[in-house]
PDB file of N, CA, C and O in Angstrom:
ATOM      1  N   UNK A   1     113.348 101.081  88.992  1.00  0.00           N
ATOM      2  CA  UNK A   1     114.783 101.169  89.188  1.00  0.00           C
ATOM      3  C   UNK A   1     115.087 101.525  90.638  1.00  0.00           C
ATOM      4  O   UNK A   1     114.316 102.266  91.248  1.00  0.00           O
ATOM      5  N   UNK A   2     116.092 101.065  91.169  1.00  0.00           N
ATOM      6  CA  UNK A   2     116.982 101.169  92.786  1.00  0.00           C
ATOM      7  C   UNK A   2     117.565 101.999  92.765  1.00  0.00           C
ATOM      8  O   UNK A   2     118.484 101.958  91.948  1.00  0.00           O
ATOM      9  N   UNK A   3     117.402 103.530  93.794  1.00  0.00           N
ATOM     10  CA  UNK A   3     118.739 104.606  93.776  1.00  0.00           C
ATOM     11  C   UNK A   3     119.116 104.526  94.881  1.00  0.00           C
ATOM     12  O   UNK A   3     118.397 104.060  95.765  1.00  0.00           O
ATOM     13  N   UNK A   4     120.408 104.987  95.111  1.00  0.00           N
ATOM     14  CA  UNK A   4     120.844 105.002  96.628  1.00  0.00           C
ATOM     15  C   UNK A   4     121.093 106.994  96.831  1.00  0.00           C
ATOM     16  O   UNK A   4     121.575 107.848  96.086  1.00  0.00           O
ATOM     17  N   UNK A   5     120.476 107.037  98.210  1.00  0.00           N
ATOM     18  CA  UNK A   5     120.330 108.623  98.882  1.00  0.00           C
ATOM     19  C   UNK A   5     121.687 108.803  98.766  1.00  0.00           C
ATOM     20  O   UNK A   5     122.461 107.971  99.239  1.00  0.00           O
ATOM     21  N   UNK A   6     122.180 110.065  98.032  1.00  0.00           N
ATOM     22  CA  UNK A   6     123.708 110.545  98.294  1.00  0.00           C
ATOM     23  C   UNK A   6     123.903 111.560  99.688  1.00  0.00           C
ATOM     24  O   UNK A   6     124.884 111.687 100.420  1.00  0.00           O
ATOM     25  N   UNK A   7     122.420 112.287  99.742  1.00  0.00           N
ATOM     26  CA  UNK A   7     122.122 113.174 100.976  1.00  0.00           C
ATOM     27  C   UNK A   7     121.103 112.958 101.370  1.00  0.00           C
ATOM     28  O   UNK A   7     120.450 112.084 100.799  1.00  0.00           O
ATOM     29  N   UNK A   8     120.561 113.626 102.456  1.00  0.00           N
ATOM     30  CA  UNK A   8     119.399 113.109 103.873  1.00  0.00           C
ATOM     31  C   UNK A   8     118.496 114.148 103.157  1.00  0.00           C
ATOM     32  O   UNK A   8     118.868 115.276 102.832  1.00  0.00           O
ATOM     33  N   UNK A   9     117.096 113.555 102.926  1.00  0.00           N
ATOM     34  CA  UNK A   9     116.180 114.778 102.477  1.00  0.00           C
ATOM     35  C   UNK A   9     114.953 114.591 103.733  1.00  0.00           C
ATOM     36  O   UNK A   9     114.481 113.505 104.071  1.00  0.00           O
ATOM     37  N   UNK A  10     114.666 115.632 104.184  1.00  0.00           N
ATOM     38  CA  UNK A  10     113.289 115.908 105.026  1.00  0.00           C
ATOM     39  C   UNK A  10     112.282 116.524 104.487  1.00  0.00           C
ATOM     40  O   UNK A  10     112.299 117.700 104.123  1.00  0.00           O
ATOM     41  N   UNK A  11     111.371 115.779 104.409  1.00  0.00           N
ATOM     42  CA  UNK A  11     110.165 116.276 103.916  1.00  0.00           C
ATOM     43  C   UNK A  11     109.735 117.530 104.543  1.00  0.00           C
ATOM     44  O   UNK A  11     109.647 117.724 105.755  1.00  0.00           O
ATOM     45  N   UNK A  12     109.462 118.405 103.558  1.00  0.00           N
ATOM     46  CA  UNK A  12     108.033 119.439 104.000  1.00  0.00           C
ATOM     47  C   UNK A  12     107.044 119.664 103.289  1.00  0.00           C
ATOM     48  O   UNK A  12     106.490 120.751 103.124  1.00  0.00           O
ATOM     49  N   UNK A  13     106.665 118.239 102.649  1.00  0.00           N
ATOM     50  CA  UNK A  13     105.361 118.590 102.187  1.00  0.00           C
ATOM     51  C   UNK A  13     104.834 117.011 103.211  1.00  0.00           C
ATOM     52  O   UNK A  13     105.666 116.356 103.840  1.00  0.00           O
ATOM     53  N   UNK A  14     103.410 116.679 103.173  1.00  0.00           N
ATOM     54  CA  UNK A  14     103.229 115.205 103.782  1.00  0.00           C
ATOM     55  C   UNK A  14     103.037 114.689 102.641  1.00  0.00           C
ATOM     56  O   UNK A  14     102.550 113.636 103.054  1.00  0.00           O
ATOM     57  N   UNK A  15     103.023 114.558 101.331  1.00  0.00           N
ATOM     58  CA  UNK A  15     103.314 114.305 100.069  1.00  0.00           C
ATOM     59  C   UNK A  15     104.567 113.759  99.723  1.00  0.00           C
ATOM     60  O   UNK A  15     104.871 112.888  98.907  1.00  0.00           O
ATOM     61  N   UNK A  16     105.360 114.569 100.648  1.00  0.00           N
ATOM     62  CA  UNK A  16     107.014 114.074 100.283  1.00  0.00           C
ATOM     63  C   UNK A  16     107.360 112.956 101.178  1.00  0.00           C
ATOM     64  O   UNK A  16     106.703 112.507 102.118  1.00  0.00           O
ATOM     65  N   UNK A  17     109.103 112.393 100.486  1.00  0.00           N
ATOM     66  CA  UNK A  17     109.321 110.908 100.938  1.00  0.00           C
ATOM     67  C   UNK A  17     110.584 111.420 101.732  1.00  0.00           C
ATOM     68  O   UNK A  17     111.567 111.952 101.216  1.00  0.00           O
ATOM     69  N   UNK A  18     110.385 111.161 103.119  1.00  0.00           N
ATOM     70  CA  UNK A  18     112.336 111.802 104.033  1.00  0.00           C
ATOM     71  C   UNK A  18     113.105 110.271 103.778  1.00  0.00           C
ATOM     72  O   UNK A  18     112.589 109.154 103.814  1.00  0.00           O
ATOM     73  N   UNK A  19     114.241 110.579 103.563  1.00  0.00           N
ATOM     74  CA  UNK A  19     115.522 109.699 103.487  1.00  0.00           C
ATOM     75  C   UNK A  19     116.507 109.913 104.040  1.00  0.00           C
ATOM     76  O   UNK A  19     116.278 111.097 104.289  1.00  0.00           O
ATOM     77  N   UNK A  20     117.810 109.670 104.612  1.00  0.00           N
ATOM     78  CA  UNK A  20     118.889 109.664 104.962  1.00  0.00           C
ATOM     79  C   UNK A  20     119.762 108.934 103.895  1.00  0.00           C
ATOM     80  O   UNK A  20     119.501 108.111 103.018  1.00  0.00           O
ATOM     81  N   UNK A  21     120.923 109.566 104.319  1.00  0.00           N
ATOM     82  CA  UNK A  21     122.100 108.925 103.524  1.00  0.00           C
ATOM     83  C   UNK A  21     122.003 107.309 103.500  1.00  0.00           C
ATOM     84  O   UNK A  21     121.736 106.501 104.390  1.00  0.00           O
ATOM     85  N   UNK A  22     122.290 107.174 102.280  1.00  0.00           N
ATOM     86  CA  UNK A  22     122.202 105.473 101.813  1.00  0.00           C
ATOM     87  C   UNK A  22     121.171 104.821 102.014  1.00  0.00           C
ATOM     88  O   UNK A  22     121.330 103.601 101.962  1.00  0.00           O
ATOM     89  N   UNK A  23     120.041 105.227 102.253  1.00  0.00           N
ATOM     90  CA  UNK A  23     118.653 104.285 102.134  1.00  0.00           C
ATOM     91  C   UNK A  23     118.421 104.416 100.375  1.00  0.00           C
ATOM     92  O   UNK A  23     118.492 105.369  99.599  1.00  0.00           O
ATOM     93  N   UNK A  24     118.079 102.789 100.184  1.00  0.00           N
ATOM     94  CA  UNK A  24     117.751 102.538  99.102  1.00  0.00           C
ATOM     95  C   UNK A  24     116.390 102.990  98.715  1.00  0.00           C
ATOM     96  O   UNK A  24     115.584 102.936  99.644  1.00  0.00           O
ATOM     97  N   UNK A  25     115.894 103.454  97.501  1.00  0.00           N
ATOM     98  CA  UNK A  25     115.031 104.320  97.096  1.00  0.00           C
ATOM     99  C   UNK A  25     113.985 103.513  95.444  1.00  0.00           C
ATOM    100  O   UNK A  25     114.377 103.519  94.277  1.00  0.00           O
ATOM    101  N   UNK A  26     113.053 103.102  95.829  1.00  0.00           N
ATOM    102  CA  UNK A  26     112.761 102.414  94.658  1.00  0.00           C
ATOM    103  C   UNK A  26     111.591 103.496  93.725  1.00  0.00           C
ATOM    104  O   UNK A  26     110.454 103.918  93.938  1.00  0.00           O
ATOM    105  N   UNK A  27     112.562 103.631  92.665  1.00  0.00           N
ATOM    106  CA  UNK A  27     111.495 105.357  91.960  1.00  0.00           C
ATOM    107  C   UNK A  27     110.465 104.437  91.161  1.00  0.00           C
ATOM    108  O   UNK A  27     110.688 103.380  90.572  1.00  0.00           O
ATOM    109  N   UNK A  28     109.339 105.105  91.304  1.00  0.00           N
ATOM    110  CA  UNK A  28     108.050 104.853  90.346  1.00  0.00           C
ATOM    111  C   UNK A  28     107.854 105.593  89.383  1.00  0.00           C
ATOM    112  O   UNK A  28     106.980 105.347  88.552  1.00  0.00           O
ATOM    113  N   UNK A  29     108.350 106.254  89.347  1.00  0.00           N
ATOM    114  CA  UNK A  29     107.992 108.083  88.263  1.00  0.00           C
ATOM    115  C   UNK A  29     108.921 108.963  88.308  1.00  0.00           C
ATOM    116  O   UNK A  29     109.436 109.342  89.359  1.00  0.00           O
ATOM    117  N   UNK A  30     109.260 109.420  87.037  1.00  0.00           N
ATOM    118  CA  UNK A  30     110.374 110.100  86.913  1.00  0.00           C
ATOM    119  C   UNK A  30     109.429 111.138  86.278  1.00  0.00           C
ATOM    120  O   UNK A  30     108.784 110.910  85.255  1.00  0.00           O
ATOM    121  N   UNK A  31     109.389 112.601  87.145  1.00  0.00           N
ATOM    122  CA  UNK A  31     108.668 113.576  86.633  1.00  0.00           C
ATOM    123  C   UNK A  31     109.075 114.675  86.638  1.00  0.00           C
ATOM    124  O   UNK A  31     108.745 115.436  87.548  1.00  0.00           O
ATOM    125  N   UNK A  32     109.852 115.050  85.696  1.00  0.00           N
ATOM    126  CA  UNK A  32     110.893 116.669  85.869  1.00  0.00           C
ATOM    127  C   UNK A  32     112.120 116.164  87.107  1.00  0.00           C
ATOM    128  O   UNK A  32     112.959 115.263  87.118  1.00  0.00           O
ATOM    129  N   UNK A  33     111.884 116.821  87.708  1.00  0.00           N
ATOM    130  CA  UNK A  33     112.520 117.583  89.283  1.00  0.00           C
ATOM    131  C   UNK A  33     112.174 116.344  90.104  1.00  0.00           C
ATOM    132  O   UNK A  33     112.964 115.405  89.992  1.00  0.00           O
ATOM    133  N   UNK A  34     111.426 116.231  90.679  1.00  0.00           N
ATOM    134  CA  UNK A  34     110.798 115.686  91.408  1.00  0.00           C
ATOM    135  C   UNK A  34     109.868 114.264  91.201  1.00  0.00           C
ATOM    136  O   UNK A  34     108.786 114.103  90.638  1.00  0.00           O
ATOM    137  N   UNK A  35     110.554 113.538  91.736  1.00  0.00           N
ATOM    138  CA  UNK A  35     109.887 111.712  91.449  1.00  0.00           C
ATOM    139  C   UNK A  35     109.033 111.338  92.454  1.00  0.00           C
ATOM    140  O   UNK A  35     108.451 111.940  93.357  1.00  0.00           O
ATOM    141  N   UNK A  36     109.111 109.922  91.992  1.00  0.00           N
ATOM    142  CA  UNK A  36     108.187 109.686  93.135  1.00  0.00           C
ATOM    143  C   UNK A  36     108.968 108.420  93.428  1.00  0.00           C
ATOM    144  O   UNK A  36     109.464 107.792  92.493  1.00  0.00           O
ATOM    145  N   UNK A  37     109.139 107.895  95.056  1.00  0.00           N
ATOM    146  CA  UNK A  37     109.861 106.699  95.256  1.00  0.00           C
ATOM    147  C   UNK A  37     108.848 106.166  96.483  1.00  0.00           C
ATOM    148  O   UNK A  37     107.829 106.613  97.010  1.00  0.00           O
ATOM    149  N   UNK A  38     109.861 104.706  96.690  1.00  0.00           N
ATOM    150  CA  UNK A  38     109.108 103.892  97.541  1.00  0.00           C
ATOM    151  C   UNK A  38     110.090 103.364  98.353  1.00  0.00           C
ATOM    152  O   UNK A  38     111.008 102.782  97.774  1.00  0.00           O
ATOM    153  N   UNK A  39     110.128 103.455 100.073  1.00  0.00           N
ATOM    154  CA  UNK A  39     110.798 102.943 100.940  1.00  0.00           C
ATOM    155  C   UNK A  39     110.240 102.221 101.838  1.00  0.00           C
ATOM    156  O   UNK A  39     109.697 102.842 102.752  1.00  0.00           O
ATOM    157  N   UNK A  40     110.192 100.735 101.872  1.00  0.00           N
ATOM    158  CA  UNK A  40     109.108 100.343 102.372  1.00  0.00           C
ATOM    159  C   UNK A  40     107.797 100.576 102.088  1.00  0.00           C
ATOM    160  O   UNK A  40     107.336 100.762 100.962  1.00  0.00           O
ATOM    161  N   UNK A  41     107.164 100.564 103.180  1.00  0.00           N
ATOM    162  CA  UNK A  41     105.928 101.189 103.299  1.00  0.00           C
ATOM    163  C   UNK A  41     105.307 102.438 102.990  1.00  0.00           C
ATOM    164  O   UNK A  41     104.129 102.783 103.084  1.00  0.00           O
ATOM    165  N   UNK A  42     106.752 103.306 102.441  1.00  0.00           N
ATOM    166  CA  UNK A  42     106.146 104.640 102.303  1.00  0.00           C
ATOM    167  C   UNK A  42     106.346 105.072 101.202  1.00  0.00           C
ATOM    168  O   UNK A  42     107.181 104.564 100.453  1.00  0.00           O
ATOM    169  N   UNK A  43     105.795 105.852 100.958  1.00  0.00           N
ATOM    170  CA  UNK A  43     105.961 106.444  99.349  1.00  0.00           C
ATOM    171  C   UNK A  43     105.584 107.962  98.938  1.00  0.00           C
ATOM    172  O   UNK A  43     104.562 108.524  99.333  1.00  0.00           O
ATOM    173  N   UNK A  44     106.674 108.621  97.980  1.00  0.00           N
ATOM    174  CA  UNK A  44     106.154 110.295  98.226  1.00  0.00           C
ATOM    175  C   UNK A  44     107.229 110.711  96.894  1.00  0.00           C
ATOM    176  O   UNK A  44     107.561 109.937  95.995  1.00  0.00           O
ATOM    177  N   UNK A  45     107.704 112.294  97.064  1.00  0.00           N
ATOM    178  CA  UNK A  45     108.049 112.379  95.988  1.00  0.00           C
ATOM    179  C   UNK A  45     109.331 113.144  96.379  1.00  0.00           C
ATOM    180  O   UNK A  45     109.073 113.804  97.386  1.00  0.00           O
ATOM    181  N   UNK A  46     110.449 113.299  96.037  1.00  0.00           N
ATOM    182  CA  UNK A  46     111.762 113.901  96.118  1.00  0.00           C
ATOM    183  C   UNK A  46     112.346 114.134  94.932  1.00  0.00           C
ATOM    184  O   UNK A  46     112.346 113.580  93.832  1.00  0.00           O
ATOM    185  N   UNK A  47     113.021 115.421  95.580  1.00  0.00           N
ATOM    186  CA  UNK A  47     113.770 115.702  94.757  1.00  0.00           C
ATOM    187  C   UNK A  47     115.256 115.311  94.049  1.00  0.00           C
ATOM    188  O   UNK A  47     116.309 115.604  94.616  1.00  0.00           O
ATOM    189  N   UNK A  48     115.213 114.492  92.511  1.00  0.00           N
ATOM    190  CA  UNK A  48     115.626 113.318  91.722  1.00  0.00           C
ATOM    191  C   UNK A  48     117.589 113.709  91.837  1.00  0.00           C
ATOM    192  O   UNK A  48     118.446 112.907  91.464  1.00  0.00           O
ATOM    193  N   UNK A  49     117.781 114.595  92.217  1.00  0.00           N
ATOM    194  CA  UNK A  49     119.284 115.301  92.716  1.00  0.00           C
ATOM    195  C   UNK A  49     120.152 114.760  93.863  1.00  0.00           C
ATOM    196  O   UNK A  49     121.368 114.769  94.054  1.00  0.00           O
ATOM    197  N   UNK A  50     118.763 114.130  94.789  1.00  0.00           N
ATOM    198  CA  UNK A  50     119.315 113.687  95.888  1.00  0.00           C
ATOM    199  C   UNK A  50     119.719 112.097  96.073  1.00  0.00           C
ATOM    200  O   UNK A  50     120.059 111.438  97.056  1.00  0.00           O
ATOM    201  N   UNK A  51     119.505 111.744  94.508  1.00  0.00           N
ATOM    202  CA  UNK A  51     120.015 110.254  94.678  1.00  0.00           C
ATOM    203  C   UNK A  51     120.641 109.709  93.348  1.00  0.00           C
ATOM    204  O   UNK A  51     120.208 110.285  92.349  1.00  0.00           O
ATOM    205  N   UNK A  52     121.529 108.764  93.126  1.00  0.00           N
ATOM    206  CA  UNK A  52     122.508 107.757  92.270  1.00  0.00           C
ATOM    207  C   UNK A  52     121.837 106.722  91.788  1.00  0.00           C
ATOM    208  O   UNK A  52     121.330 106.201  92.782  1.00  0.00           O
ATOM    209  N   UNK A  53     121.508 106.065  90.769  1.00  0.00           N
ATOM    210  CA  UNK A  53     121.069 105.160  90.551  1.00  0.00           C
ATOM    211  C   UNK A  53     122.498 103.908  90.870  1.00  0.00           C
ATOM    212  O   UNK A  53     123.645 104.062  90.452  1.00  0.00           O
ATOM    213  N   UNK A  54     121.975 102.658  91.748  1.00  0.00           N
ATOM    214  CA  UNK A  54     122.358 101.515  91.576  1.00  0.00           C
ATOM    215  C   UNK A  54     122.318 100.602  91.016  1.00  0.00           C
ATOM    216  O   UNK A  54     121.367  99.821  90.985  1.00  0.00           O
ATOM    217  N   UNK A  55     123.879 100.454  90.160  1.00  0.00           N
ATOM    218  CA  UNK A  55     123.816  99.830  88.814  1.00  0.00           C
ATOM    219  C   UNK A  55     124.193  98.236  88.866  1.00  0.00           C
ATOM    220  O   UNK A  55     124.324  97.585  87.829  1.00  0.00           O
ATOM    221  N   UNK A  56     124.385  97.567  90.402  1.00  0.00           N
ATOM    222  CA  UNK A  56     124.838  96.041  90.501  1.00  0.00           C
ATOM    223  C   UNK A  56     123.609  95.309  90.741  1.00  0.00           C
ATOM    224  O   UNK A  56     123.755  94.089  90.811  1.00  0.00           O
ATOM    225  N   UNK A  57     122.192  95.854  90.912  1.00  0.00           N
ATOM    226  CA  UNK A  57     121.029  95.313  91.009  1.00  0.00           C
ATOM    227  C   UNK A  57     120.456  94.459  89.818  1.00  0.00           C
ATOM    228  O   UNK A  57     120.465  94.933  88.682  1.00  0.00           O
ATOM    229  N   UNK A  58     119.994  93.290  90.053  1.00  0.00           N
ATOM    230  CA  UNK A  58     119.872  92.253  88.721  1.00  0.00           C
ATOM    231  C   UNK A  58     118.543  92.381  89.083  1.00  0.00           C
ATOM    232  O   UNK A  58     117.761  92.440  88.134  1.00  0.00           O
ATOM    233  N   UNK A  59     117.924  92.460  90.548  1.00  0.00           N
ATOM    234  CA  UNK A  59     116.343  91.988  90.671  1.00  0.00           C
ATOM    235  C   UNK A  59     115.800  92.874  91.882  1.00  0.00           C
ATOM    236  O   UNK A  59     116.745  93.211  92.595  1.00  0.00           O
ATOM    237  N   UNK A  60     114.670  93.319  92.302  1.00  0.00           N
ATOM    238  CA  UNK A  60     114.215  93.491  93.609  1.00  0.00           C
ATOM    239  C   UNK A  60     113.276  92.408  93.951  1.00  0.00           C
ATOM    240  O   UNK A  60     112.623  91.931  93.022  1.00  0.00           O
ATOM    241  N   UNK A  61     113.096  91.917  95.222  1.00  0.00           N
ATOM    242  CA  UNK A  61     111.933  90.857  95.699  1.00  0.00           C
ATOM    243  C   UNK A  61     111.029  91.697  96.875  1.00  0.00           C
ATOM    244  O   UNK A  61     111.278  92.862  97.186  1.00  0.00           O
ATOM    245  N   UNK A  62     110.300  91.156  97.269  1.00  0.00           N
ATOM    246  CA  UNK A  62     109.575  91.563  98.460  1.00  0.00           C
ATOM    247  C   UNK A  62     109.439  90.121  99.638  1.00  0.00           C
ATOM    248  O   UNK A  62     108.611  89.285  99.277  1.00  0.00           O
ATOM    249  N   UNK A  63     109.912  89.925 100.482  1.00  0.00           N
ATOM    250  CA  UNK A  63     109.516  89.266 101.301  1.00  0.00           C
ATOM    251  C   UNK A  63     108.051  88.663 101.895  1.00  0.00           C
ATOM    252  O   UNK A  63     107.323  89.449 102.501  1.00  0.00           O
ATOM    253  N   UNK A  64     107.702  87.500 101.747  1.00  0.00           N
ATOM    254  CA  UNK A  64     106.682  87.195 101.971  1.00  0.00           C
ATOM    255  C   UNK A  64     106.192  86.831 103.595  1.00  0.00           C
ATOM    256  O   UNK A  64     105.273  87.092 104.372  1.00  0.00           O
ATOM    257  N   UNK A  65     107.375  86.103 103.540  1.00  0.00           N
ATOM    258  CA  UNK A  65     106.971  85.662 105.344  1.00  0.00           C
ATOM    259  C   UNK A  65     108.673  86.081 105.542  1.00  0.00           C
ATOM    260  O   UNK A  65     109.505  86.153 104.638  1.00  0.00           O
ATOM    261  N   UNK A  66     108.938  86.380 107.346  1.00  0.00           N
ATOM    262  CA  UNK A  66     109.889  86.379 107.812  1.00  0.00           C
ATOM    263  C   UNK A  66     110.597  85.387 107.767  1.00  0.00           C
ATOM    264  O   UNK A  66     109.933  84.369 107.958  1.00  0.00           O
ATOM    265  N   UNK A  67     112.031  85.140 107.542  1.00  0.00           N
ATOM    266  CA  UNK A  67     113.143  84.152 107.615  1.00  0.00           C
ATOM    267  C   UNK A  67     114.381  84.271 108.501  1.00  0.00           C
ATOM    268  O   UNK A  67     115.021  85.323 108.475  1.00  0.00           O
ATOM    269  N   UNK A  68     114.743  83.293 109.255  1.00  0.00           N
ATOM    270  CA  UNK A  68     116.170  83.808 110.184  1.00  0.00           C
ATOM    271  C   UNK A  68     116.799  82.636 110.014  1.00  0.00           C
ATOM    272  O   UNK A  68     116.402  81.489 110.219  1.00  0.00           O
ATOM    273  N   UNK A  69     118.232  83.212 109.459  1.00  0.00           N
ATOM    274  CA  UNK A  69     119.300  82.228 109.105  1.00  0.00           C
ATOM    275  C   UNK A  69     119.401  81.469 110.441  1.00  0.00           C
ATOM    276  O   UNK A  69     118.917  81.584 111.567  1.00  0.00           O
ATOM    277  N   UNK A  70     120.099  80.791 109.918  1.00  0.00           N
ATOM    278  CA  UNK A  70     120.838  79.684 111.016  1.00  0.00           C
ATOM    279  C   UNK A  70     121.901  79.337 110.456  1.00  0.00           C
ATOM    280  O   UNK A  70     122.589  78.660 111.220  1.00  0.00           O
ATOM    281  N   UNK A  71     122.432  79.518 109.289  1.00  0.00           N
ATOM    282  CA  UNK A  71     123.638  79.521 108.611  1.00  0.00           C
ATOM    283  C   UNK A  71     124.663  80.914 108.346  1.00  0.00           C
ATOM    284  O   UNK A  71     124.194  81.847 107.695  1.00  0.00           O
ATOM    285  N   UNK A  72     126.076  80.999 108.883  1.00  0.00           N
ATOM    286  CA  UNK A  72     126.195  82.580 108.994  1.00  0.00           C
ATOM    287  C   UNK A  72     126.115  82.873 107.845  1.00  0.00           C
ATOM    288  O   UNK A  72     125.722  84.039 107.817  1.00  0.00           O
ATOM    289  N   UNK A  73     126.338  82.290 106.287  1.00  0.00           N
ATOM    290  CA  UNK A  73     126.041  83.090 105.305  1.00  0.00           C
ATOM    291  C   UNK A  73     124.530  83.499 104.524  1.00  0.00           C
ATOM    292  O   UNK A  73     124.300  84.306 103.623  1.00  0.00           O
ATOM    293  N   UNK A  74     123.906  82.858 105.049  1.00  0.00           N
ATOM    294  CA  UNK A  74     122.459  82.912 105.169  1.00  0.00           C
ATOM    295  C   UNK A  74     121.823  84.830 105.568  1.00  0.00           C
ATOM    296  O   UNK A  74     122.289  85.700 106.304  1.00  0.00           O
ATOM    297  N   UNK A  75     120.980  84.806 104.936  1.00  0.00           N
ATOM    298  CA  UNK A  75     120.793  86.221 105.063  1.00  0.00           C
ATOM    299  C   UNK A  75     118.741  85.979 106.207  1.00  0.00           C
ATOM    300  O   UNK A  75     117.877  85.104 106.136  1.00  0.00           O
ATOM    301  N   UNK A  76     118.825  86.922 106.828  1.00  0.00           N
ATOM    302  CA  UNK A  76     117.714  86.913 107.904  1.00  0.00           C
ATOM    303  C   UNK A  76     117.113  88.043 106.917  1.00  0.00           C
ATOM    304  O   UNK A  76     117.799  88.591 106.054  1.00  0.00           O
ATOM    305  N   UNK A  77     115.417  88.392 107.207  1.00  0.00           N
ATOM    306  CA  UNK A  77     114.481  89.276 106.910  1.00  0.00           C
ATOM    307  C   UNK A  77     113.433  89.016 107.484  1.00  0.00           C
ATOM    308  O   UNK A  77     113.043  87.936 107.927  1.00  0.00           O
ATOM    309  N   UNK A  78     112.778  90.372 107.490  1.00  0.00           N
ATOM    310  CA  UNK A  78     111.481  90.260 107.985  1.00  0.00           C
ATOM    311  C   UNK A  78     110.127  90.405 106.787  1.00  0.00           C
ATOM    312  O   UNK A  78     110.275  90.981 105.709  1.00  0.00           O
ATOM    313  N   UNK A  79     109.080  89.886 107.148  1.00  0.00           N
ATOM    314  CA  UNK A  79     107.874  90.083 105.897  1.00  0.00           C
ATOM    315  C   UNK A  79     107.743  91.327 105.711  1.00  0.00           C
ATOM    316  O   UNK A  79     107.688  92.159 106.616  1.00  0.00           O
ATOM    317  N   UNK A  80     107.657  91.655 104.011  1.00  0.00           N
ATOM    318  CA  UNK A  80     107.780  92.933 103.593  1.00  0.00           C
ATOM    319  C   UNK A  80     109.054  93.885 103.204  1.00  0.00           C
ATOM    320  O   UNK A  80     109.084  94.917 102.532  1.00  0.00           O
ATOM    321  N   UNK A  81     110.027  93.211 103.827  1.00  0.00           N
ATOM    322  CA  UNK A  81     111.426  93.456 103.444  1.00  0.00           C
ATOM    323  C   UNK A  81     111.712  93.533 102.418  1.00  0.00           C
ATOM    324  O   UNK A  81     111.426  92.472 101.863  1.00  0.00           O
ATOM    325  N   UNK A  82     112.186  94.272 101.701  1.00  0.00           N
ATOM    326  CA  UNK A  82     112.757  94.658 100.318  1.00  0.00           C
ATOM    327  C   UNK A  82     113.930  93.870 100.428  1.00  0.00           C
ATOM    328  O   UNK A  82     114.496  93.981 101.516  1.00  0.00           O
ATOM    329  N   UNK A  83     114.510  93.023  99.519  1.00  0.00           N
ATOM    330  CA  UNK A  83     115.485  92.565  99.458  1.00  0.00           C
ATOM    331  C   UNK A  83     116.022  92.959  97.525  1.00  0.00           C
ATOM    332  O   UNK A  83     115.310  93.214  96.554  1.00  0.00           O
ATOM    333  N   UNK A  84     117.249  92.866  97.627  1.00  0.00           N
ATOM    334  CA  UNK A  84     117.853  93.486  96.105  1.00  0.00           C
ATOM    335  C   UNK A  84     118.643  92.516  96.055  1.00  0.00           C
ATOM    336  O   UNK A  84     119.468  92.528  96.968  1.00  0.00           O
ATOM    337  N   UNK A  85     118.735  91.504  95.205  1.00  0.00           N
ATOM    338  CA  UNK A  85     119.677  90.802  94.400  1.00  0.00           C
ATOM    339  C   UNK A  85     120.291  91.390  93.614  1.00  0.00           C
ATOM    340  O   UNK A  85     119.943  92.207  92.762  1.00  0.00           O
ATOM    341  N   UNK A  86     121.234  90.987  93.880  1.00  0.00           N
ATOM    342  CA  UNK A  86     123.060  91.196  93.152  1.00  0.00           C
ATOM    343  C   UNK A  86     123.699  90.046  92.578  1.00  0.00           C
ATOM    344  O   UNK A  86     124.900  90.258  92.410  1.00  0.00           O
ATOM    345  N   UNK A  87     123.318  88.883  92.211  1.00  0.00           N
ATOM    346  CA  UNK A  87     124.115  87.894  91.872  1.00  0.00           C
ATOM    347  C   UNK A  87     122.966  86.637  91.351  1.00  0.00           C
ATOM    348  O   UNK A  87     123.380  85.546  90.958  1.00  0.00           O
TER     349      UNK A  87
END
């Protein structure tokens, strides 16, 4: 499932995952208090208070190779990019 950060968390463990407001948050484990999510490349555990689940998400993808529009409604990414479908 996709949450969005309501507040900025800084890690103090190197275990833990830092976020800022509105970075999307993809949880793996829901364990008490404290989950475990994935931002990009990184992954750790926070505390489950500091974020909303997003409920207009139909899909997540991962980017395989980089793409750059050339159409303005065309959406650009880079490989590895999390992308979230909505429609």
């Amino acid at each position: 499932d996709v949450y969005e950060a309501i507040y900025s968390y800084e890690a103090t463990d190197p275990s833990d995952l830092s976020f800022d407001i509105g970075e999307r948050v993809i949880v793996l484990k829901c364990d008490g208090d404290w989950w475990t999510g994935q931002i990009g490349d990184r992954t750790g555990l926070f505390l489950n208070n500091y974020v909303q689940k997003v409920n207009n998400i139909q899909k997540t993808v991962i980017a395989i190779t980089p793409f750059q529009a050339t159409e303005e409604n065309h959406l650009s990414f880079e490989q590895s990019q999390i992308i979230y479908i909505t429609k």
